[in-house]
Structure formats: C-alpha cells, structure tokens
C-alpha positions in Angstrom: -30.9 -27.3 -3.4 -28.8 -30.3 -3.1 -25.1 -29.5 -4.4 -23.9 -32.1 -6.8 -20.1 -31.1 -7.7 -17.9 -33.4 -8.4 -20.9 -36.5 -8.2 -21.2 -38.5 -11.8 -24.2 -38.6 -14.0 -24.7 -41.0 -16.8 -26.7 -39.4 -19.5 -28.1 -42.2 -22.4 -28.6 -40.8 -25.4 -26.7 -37.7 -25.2 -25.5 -36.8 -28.6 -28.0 -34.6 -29.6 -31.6 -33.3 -28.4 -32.8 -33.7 -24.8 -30.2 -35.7 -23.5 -27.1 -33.2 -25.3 -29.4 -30.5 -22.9 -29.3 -32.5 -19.6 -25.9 -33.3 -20.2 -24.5 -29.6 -20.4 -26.9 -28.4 -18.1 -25.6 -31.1 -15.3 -22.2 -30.0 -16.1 -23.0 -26.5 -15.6 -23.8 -27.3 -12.4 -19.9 -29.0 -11.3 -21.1 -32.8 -12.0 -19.0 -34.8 -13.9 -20.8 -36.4 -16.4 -20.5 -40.2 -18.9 -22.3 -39.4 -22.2 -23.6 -42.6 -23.7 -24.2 -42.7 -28.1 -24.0 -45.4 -29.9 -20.6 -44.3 -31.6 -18.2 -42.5 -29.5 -17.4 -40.0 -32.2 -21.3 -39.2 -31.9 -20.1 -37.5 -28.6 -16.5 -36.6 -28.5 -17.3 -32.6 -29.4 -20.3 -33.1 -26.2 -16.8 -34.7 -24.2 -14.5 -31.3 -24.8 -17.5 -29.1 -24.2 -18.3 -30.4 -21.4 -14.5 -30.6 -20.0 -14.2 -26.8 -20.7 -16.7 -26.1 -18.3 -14.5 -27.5 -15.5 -15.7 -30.8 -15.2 -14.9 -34.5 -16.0 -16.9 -36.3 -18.6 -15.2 -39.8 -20.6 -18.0 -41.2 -23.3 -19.1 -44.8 -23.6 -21.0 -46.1 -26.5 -23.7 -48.9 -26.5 -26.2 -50.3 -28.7 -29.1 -50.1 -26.1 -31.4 -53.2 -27.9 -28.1 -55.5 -27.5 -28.5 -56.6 -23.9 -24.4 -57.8 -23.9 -23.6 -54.2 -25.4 -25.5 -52.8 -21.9 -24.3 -54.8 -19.7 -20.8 -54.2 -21.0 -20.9 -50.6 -20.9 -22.7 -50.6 -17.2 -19.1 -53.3 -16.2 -16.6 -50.3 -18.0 -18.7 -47.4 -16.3 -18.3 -48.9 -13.1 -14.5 -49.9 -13.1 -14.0 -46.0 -13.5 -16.2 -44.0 -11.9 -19.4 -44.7 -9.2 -22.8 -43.5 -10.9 -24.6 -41.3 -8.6 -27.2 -40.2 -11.1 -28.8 -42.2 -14.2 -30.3 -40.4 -16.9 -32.5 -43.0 -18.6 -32.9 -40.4 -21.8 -32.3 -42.8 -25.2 -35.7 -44.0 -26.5 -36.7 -45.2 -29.7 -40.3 -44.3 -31.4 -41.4 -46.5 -34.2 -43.1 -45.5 -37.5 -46.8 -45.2 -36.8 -49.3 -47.8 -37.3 -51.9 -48.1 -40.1 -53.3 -51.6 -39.2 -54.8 -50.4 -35.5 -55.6 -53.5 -34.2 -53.2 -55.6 -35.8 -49.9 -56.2 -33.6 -46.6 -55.3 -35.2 -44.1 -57.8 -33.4 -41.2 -56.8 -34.2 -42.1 -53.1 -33.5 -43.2 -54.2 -29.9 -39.8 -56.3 -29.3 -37.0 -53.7 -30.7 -38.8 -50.9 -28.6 -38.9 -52.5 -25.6 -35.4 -53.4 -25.6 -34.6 -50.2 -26.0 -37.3 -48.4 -23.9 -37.8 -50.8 -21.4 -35.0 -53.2 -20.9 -32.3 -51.6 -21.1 -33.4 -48.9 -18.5 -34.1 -51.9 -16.2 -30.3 -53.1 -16.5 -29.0 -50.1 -16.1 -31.1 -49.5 -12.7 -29.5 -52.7 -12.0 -26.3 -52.5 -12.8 -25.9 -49.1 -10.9 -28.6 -49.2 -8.0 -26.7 -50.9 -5.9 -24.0 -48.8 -5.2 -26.1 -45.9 -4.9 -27.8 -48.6 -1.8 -24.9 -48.5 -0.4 -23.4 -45.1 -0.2 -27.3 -44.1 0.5 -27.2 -41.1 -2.3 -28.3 -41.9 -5.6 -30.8 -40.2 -8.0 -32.8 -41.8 -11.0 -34.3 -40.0 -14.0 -36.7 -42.0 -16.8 -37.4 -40.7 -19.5 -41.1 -41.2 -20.4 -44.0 -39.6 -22.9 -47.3 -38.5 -22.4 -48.6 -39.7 -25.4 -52.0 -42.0 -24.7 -54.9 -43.3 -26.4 -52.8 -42.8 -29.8 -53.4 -46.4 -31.0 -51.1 -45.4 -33.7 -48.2 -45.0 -31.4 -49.2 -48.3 -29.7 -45.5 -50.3 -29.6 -44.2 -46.7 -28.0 -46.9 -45.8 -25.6 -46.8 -49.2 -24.6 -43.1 -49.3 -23.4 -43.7 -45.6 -21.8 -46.2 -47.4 -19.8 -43.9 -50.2 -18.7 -41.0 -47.8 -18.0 -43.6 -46.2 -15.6 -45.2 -49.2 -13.8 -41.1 -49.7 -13.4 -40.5 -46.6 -11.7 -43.6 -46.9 -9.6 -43.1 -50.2 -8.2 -39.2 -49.3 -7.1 -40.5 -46.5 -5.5 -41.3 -48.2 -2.0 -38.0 -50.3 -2.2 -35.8 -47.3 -1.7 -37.6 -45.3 0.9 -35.7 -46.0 3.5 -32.3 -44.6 1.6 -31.9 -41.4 0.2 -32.4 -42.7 -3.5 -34.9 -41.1 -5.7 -36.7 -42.5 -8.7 -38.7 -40.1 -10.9 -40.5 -39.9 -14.2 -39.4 -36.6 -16.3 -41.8 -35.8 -19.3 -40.0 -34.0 -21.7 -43.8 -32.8 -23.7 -43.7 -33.0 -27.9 -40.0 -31.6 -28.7 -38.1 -30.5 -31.8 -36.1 -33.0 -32.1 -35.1 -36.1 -34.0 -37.3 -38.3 -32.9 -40.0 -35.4 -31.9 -39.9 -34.1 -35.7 -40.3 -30.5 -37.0 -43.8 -30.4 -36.0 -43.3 -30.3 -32.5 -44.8 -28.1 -30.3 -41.3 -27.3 -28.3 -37.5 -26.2 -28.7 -35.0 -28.3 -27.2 -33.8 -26.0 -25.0 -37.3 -25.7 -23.2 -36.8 -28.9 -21.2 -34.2 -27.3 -19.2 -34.4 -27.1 -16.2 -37.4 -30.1 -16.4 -35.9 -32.6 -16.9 -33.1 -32.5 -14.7 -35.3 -31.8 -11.5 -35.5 -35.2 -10.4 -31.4 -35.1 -9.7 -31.6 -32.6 -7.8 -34.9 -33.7 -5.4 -34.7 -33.8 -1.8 -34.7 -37.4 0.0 -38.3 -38.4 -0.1 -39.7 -37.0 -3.1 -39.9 -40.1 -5.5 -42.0 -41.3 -7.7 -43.1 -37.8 -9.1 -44.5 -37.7 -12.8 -42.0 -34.3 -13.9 -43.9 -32.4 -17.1 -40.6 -30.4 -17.8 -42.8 -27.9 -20.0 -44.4 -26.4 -16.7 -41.3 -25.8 -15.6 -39.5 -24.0 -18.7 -38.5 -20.5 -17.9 -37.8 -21.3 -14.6 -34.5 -20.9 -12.9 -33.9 -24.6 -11.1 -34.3 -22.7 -8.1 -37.8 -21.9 -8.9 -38.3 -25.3 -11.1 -37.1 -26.9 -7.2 -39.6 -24.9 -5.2 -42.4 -25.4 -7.1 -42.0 -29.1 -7.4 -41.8 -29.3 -4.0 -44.2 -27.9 -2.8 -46.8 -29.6 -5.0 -45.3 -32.7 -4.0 -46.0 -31.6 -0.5 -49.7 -31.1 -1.1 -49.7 -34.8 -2.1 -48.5 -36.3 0.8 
C-alpha cells in the first residue's frame, strides 16, 4: 500500500456525508487534508478534528456552479500547499422529473456546473503539478443510477464526469497519475435521503481506494459498497487483483 503521510488531499464537499467520511478517513491515514463547503464555518469543527489527529488541514469555501468562485479557490489552494490528491465528492441531484420527455434547462445547466464543470477545472487547475512531480491521484465521484428518466439532468452529468475520466485515462499513462471513478451506491445522506439503502460510514474504505492505487491501475469503476467491511488492506488487494484480470 502506497504511504501517503504528509501528501495533501482536497476533499469537495466535505462538510457532511461522504466527503466528511473521506476526509477523516484520509487523515487517519497521516495526509494532510483542504476541506472544501461552501461556507467555511460549514467545516471549521471537520478542520480541529481533523488537526487532532496529527495532521494539517486549512478549509476553503467555493460555490462550485460559479466558475470564478472555482477557479479562485484552485489559485488560494495552490499558493499554500501542492495537491497530490483531488477528491471530486460535491454533487448536486435535482428534484425528479414528472414531464419525462420534456427537457428541464435550467435543471440540466446548474447540474452540470456543478457535476461536470467544476470537476473539469479542478483537474485542471491541479493536474499539472501532479505532471510534474509524477505522483498524483484523482477520485470522481460518480452514481450508478441509469435508465431512471426521472433522474435524467443527474444521470446525465454522471455520464459526462465518466466519459471525462475515461478519456484522461491514456494521457497520464506514462506518469504515475491515476484517475478513477468511486461509486459511493444509494447512501443515507442529504442528498441520498432516508430511504437509502446504506449508512454513511459504509463507503469507507470504497471510496478512498483510488488514492491509494498503484501506478497503472486507472480508469477503474470503484463500487465502494463491495468493499465495506473491508480493512483498506483487503479493500487494496481485492481491487487489484480484479484489475489484474482485466488487463
């Protein structure tokens, strides 16, 4: 298992839920770690947590459908620390649709800024670096949901984000930069609701595999739910080795 003390993650949406989870869990293991909200006070008790634990950690807050807000943030993230790992977590998940086939614009727009570009500028504002000190590790967020025509603006931008992470893929082969897709599965949370099938805490260690990947395995589609239970030792090894069967 690669050891990652003292390297910096970003988490996005880390105030509550899944990306509260990553970001304690990746402190746990000695990396210093940015939390993003949109408020700073939404993370301040995350900060001292976090800080008890040994580790660094400094929040930064962003409206992630303001592109100036992003790009902002990515200039202040990068005059203090170097970004070795990026947790795309934040999403947004529309109401669902009634009207099927009818397109709700301004669903399709606010979701993809959110889901879509502001994942892409963060890749960009932070890849290169990780280019050239040839370490860097990339987590999306993304959602099996499908074929659920009432969750047509979301799915859509899930499928975006992925075609994204699939195409970089190839680009960073030669470096020892991974890209990877974690699935957290239907979650207790805010945006998840109470129906959910899963607690929060069962995405652990799931959806932080990807950071901790050897060179070479990129591009994986990470269901964090086959994983829960599972030390990250175990999580590692039996990601790895189905990746092996692939190749």
């Amino acid at each position: 298992m690669l050891d990652l003390t003292n390297k910096w993650a970003l988490v996005t949406g880390a105030s509550r839920g899944i990306g509260r989870e990553i970001a304690l869990f990746m402190a746990k293991q000695g990396v210093n770690v940015v939390v993003h909200s949109r408020e700073l006070e939404h993370t301040s008790s995350l900060v001292k947590e976090i800080e008890e634990l040994g580790v660094q950690a400094f929040s930064v807050a962003a409206e992630l459908s303001d592109e100036q807000q992003v790009k902002q943030m990515i200039a202040f993230v990068s005059s203090k620390v170097t970004i070795d790992i990026l947790f795309n977590n934040a999403g947004v998940q529309p109401k669902k649709q009634t009207n099927y086939w009818g397109v709700a614009v301004d669903d399709y727009l606010s979701t993809y800024r959110v889901n879509v570009i502001a994942p892409m500028l963060l890749i960009e504002g932070f890849l290169p670096k990780m280019l050239e000190q040839n370490f860097g590790r990339i987590i999306n967020t993304t959602s099996g949901i499908k074929n659920q025509p009432e969750q047509g603006a979301y799915a859509a931008s899930k499928g975006a984000l992925d075609k994204l992470t699939k195409d970089l893929v190839n680009q960073l082969a030669t470096k020892d930069v991974a890209i990877n897709l974690a699935d957290p599965g239907w979650v207790r949370t805010d945006l998840g609701g109470a129906d959910a099938h899963h607690e929060v805490g069962s995405v652990i260690p799931g959806m932080v595999l990807g950071a901790f990947v050897e060179k070479g395995v990129s591009g994986e589609w990470i269901s964090a739910q086959k994983f829960a239970g599972k030390s990250l030792d175990e999580a590692l090894s039996l990601l790895e080795r189905e990746y092996e069967k692939k190749q």
